[in-house]
VEXTI-40524 format. One record per residue: residue in one letter; residue number from 1; x, y, z of N, C-alpha, C in turn. Coordinates in steps of 0.001 Angstrom, whole numbers, plus 524288, in hexadecimal, padded with zeros to 5 digits. Layout:
REM VEXTI-40524
 res   n   n.X   n.Y   n.Z  ca.X  ca.Y  ca.Z   c.X   c.Y   c.Z
   a NUM     X     Y     Z     X     Y     Z     X     Y     Z
...
This chain:
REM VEXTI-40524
 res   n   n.X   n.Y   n.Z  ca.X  ca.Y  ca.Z   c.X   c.Y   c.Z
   x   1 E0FF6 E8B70 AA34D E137C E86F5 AA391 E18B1 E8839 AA0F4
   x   2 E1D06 E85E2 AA16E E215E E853C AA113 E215D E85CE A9AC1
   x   3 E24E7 E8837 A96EC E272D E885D A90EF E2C28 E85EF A9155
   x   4 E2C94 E82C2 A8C2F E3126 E8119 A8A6F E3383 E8446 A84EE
   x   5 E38A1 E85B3 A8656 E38EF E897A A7FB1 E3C1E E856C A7D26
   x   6 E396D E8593 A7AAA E38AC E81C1 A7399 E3E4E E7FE1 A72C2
   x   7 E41A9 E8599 A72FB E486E E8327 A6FE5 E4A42 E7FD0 A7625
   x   8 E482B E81F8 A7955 E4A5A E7DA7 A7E82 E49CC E778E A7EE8
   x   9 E4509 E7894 A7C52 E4205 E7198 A7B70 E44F0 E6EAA A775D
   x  10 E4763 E71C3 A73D8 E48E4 E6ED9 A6F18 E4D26 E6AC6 A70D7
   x  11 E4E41 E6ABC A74ED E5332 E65AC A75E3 E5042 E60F4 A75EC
   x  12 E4BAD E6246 A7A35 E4908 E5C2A A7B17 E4861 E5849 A74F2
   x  13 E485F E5A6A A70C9 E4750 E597D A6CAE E4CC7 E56E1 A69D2
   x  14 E5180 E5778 A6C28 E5709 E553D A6CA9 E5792 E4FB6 A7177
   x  15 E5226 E51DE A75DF E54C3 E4CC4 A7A7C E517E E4B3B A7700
   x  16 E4D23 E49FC A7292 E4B52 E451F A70D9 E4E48 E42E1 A6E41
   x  17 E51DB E463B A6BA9 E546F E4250 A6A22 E574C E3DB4 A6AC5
   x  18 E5979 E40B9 A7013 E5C58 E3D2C A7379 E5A1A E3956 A7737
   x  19 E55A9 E39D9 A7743 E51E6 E35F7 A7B0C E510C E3148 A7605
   x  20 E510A E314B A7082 E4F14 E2EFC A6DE4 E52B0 E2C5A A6BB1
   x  21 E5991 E2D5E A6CE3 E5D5D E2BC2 A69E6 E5E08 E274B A6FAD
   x  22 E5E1D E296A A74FB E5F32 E2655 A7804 E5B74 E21FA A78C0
   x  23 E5631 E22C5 A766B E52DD E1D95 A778C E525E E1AD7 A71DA
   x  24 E55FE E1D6C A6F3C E55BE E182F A67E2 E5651 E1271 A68F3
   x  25 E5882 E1231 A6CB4 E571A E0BE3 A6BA8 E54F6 E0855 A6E42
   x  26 E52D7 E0C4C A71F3 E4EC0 E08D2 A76AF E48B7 E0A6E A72F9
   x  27 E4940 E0E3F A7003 E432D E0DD1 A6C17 E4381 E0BC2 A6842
   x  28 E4869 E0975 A6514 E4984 E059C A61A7 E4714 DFEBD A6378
   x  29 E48A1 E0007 A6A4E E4969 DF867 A6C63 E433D DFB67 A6C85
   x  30 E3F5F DFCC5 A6F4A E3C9F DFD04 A6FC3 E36EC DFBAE A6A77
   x  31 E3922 DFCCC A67E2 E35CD DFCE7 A5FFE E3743 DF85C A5F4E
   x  32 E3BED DF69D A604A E3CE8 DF0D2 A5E2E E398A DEDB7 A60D8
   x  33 E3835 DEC8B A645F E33DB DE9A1 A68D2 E2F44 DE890 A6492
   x  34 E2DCB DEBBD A63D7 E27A5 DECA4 A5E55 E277C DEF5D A599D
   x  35 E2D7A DF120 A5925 E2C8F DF594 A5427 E317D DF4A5 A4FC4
   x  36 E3432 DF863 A4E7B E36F5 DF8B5 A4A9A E3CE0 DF908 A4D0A
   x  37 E3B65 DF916 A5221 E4144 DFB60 A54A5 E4511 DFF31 A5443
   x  38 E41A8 E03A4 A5098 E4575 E06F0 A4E30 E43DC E0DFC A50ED
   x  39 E3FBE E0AEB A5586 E3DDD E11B9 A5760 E420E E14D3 A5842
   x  40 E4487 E14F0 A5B3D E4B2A E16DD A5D26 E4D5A E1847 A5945
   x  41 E4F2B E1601 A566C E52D3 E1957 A52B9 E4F6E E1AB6 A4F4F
   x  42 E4ADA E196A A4D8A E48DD E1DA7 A49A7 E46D8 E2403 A4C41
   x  43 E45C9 E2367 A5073 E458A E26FD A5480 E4A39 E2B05 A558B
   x  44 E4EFE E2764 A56AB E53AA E2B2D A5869 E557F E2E20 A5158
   x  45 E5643 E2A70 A4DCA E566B E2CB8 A4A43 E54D5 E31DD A47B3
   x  46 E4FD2 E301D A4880 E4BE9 E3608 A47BB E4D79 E3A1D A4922
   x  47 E4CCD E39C0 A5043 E4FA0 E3EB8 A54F8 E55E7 E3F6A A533D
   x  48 E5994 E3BD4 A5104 E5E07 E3D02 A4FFD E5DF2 E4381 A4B41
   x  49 E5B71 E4050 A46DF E5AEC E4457 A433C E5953 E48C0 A44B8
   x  50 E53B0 E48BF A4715 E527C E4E09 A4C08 E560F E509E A4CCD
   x  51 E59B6 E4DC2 A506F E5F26 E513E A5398 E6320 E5475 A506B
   x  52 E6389 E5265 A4C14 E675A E53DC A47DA E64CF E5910 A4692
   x  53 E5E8C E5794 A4488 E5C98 E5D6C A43C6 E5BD3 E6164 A4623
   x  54 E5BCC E616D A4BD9 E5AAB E6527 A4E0B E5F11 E6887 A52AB
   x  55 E6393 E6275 A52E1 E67A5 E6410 A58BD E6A0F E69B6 A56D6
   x  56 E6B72 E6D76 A5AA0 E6D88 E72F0 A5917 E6A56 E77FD A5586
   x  57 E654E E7609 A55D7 E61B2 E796F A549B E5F6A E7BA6 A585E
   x  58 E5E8D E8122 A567E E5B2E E8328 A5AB9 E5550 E82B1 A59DC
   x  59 E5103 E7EE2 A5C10 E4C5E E7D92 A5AA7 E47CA E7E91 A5E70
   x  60 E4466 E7E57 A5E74 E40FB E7D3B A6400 E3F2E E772C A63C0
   x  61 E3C6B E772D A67D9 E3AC8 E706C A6AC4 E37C6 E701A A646C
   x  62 E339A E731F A6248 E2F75 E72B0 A5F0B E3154 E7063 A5B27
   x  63 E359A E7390 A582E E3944 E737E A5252 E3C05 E6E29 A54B3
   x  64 E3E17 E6CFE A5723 E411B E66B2 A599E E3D46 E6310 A56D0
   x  65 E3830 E62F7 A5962 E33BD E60B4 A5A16 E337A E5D15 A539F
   x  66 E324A E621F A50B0 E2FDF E62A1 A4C0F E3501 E606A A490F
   x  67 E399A E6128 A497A E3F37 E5FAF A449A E3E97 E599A A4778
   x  68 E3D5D E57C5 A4C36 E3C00 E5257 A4E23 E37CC E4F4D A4BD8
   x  69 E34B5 E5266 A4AAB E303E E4F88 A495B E3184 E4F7A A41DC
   x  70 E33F8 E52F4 A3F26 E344C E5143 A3B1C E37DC E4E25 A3A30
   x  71 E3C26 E4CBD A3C8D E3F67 E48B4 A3BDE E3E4B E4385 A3D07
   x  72 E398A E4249 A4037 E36E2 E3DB7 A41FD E3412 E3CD2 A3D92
   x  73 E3232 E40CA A3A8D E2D6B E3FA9 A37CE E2F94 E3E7E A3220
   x  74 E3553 E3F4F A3104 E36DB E3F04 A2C1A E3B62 E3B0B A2CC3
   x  75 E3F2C E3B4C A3091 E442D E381B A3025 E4329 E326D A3362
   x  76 E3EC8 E30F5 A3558 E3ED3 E2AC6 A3ACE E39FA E272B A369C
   x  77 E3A85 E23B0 A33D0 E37A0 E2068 A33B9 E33DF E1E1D A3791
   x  78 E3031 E1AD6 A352B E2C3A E189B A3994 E2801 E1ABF A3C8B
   x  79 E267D E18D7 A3D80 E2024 E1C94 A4090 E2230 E229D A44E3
   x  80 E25F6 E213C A476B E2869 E2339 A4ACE E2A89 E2A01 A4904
   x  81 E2C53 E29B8 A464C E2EAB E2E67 A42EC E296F E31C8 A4338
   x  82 E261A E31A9 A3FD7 E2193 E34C2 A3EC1 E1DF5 E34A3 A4469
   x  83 E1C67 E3220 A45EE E1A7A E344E A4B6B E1D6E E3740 A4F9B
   x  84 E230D E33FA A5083 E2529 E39B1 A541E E25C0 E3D86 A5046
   x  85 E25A2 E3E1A A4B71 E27FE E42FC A48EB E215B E464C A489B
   x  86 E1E96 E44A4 A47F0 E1945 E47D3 A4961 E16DB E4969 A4F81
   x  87 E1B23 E4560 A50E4 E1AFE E4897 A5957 E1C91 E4DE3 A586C
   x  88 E2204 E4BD8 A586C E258C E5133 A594D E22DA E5697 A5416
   x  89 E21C2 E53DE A5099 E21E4 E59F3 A4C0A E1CE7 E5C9E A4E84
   x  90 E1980 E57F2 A5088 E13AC E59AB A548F E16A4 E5EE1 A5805
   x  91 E1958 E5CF6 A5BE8 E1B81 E5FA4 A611A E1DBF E63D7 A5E66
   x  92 E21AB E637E A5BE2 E22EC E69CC A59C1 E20EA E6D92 A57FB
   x  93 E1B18 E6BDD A5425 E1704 E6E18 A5037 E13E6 E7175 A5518
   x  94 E1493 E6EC4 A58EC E1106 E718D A5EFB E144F E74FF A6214
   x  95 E1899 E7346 A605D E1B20 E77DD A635A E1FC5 E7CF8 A607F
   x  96 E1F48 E7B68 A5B77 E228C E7FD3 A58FD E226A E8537 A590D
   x  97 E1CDB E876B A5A2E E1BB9 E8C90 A5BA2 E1CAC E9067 A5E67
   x  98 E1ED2 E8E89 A6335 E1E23 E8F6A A6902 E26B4 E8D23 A6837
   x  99 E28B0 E9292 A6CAB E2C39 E93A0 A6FB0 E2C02 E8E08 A7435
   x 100 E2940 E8D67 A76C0 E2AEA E8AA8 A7C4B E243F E8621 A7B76
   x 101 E2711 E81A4 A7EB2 E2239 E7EC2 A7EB7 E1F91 E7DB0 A83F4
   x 102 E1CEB E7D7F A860D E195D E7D9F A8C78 E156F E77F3 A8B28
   x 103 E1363 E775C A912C E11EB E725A A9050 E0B76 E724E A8BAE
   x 104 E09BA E77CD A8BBE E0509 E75CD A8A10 E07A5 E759A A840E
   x 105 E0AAB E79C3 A8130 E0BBE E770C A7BDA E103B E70A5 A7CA4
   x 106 E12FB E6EDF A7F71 E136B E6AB7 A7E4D E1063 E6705 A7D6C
   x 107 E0BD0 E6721 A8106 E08C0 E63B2 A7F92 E0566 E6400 A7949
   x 108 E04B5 E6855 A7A1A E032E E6A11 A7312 E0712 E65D1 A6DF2
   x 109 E0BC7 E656D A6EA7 E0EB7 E6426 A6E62 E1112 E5DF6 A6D39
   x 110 E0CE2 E5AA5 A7309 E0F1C E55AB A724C E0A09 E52E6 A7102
   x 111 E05C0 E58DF A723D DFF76 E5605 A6ECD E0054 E5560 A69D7
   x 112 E02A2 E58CB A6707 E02A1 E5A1D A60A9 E0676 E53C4 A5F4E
   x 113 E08C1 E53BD A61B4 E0C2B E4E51 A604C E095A E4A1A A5FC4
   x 114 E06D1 E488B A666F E05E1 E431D A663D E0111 E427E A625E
   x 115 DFEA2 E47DC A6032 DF9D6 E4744 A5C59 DFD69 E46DA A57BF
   x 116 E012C E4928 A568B E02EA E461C A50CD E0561 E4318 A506E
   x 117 E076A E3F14 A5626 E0985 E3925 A562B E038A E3791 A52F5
   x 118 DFD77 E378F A574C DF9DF E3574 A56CB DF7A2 E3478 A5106
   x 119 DF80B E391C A4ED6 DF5FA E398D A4AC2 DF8FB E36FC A4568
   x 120 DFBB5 E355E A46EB E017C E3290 A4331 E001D E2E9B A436F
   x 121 DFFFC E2C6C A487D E01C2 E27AB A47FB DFCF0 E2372 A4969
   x 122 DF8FD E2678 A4D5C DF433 E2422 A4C53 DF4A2 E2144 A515C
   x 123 DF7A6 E1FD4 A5516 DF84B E1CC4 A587F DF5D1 E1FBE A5F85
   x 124 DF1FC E1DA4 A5F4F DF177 E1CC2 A6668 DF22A E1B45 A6A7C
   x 125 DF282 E1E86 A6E7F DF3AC E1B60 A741F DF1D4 E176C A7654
   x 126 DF798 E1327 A760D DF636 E0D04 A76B5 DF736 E09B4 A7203
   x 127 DF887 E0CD8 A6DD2 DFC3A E09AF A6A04 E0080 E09E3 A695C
   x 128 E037B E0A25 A6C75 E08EF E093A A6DB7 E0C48 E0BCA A69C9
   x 129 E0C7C E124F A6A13 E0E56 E1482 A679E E10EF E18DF A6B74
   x 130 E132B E1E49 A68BF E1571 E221F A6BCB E0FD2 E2464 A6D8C
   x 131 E0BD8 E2296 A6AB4 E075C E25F3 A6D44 E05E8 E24BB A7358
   x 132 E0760 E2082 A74D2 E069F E1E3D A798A E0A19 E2292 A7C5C
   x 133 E0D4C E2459 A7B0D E1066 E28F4 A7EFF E0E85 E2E50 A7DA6
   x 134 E0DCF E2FE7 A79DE E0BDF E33EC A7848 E0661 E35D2 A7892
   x 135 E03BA E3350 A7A35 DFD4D E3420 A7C2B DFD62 E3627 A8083
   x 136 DFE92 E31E9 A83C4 DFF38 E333C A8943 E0360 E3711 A8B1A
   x 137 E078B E3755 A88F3 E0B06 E3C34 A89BE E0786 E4162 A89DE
   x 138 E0493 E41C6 A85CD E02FC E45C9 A84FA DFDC3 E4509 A8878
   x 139 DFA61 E4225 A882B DF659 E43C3 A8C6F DF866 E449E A9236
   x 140 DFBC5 E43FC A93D9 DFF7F E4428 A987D DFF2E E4A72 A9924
   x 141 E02C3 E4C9D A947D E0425 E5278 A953D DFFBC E53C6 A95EB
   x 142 DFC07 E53AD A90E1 DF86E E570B A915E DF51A E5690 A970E
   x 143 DF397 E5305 A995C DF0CF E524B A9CDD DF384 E54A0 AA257
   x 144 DF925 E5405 AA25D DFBA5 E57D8 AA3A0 DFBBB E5E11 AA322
   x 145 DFA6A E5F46 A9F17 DFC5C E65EC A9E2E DF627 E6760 A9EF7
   x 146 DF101 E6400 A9DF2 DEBAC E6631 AA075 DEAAE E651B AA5B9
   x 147 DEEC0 E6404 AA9D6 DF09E E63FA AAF46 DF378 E69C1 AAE2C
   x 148 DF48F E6B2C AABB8 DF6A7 E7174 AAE50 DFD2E E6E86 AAF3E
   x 149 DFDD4 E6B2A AB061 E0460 E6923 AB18D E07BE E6C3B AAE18
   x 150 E0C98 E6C88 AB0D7 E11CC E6E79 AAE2F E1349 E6BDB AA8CE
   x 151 E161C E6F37 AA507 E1842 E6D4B AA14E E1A65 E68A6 AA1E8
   x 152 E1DA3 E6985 AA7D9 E213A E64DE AA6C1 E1FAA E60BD AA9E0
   x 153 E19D3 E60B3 AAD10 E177C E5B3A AAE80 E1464 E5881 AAA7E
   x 154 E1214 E5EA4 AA53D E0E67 E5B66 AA151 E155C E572D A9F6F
   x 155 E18C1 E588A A9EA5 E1BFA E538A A9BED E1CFE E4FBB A9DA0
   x 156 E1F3E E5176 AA40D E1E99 E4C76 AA6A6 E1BF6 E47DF AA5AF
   x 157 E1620 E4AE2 AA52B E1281 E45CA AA3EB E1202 E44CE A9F80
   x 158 E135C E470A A9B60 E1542 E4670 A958B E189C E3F83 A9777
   x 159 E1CF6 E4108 A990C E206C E3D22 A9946 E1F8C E38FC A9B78
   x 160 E1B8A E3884 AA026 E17E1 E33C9 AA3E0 E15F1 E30FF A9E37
   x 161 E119E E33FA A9D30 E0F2C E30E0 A9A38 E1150 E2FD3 A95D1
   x 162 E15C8 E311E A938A E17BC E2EA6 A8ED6 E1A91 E2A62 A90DA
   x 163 E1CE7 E2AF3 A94A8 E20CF E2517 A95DF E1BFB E2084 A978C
   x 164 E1711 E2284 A9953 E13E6 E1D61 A9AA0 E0F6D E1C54 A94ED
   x 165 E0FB7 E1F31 A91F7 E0F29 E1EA5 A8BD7 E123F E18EA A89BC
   x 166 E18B7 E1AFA A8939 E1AF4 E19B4 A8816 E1CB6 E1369 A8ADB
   x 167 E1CA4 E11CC A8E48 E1AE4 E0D66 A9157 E1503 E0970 A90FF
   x 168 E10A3 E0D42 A9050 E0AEA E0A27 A8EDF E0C86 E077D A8941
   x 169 E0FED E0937 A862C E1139 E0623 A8194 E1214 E011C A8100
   x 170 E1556 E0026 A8627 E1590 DFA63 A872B E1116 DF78A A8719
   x 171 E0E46 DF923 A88C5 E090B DF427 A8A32 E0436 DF534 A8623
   x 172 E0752 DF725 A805E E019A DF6CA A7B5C E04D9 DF4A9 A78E0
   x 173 E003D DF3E8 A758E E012F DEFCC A7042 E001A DF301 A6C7A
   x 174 E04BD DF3B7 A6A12 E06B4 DF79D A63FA E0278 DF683 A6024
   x 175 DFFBF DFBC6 A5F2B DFBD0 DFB6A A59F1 DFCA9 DFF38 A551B
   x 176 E0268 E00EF A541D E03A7 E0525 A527B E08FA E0255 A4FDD
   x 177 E0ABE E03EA A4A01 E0DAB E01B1 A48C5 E0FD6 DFC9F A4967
   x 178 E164D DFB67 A48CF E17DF DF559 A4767 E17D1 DF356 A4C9B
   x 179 E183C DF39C A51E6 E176E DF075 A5537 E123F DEF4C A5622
   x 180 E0CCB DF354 A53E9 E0893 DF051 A54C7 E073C DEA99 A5190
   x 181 E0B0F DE7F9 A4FB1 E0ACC DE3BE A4E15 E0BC4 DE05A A5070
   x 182 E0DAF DE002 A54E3 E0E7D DDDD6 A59CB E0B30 DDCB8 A5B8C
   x 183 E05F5 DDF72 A5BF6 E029C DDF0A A5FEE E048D DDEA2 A65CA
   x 184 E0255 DD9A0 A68FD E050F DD994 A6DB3 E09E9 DD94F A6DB0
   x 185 E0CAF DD784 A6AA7 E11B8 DD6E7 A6B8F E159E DDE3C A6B0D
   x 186 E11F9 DE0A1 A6AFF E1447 DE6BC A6C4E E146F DE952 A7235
   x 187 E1199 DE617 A750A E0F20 DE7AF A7AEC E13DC DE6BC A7C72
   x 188 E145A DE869 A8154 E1AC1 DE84B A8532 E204B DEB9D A8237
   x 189 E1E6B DED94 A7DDD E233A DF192 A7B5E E21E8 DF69E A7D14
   x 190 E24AD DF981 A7DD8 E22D1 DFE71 A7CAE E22E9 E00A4 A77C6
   x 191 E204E E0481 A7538 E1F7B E07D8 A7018 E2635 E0991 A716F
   x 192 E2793 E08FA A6BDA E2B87 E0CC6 A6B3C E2CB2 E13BE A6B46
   x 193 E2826 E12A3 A67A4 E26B1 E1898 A67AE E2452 E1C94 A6C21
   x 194 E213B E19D3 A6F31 E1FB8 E1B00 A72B9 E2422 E1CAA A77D9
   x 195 E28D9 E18AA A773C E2E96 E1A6D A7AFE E2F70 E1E71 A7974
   x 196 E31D0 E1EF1 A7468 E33BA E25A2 A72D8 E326C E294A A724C
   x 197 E2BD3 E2860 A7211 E28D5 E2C63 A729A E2853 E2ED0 A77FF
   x 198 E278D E2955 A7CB0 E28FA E2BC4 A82E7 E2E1C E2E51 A83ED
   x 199 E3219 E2B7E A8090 E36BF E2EC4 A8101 E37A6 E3268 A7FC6
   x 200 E35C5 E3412 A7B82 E3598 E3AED A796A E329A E3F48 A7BED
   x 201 E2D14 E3C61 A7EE3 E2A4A E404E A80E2 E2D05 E4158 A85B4
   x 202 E3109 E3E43 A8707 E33C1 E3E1E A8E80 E37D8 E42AC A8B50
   x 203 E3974 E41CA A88D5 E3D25 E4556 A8777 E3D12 E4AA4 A8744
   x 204 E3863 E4C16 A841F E3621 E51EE A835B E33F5 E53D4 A871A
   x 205 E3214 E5133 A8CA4 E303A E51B0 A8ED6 E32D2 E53D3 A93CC
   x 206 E37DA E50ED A9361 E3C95 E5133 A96C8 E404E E5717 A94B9
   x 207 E3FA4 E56BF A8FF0 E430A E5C81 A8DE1 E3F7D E605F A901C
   x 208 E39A8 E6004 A8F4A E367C E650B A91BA E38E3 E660F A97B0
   x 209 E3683 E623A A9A8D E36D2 E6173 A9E3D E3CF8 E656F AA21F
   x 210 E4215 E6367 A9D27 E4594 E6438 A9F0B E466D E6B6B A9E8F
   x 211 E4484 E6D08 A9C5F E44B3 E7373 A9935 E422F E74EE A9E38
   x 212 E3CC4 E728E AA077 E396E E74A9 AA295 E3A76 E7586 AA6EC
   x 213 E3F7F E70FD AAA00 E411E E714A AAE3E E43FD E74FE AAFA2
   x 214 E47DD E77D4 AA988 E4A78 E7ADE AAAFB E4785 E813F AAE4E
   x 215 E43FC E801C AAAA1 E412C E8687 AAD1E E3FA9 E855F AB1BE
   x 216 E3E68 E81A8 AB337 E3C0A E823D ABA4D E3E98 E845C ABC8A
């Protein structure tokens, strides 16, 4: 199957930023519905500082990964900070070794993650969290890449099933942090977290994607 080399990947790790500065305040209106209203900018904030640390370096996708995940995990208040910052330091910790990444270590990759979202935060599919995108994202690929499918159809379906992740949010009732105090009155929102989390995985998914096209 198809390789991605590592310092090539390291931009996608710049379009998050920019995917995350352009959606600050549709994941701000979105948190306000049931939450704190502050997903968005505590989010873009974070990735801001990111950018500062890393723009004009020469890095790979891995080292991106990992200076992302410690800036989530030390500079963003709120639940949010420390779970994406244990995604990403996950995804880099899996791939720092290795020159180029292919589909079977990505998936290595976005397993090691969504197990140390899981293990953090304790939350299952159907409690209206990012796990609702991140389960199924990942059983997607994988069920994909044990089809023998291409790198770049296992993402495809990476990206299916995170946007219909990210949509099933609407129709549960929050049992996970301050909107599960709502009870019903959380149903018909979508998870906040669960948007930016579909938005980040479309993103990385789309940078592979785009590298990958070039070699055809």
């Amino acid at each position: 199957m198809k390789q991605v080399d590592q310092r090539e990947a390291a931009g996608i790790a710049l379009q998050m930023v920019k995917t995350v500065a352009e959606n600050k305040q549709r994941l701000s209106d979105i948190d306000g519905l049931i939450g704190d209203g502050d997903h968005g900018v505590n989010m873009n904030k974070g990735f801001q500082l990111f950018r500062e640390r890393i723009e004009g370096k020469d890095i790979t996708f891995a080292e991106a990964l990992l200076a992302l995940g410690d800036v989530l995990l030390m500079e963003i208040g709120g639940s949010m900070g420390p779970l994406y910052g244990m995604f990403f330091s996950a995804m880099g910790t899996a791939a720092q070794d290795f020159d180029t990444i292919g589909a079977e270590l990505f998936e290595q990759m976005l397993s090691g993650g969504v197990q140390a979202v899981q293990e953090l935060g304790g939350a299952k599919p159907g409690d209206k969290t990012l796990i609702d995108v991140l389960v199924p994202a990942l059983n997607a690929y994988q069920g994909a890449l044990k089809e023998g499918q291409t790198f770049e159809t296992c993402l495809e379906a990476m990206k299916t099933a995170a946007d219909e992740g990210c949509r099933s949010t609407l129709g549960m009732v929050a049992k996970i942090g301050r909107a599960s105090r709502l009870g019903e009155r959380s149903r018909g929102v979508p998870d906040a977290g669960a948007t930016s989390c579909d938005l980040l995985l479309e993103t990385i998914a789309d940078g592979f994607l785009s590298i990958l096209g070039k070699g055809a």
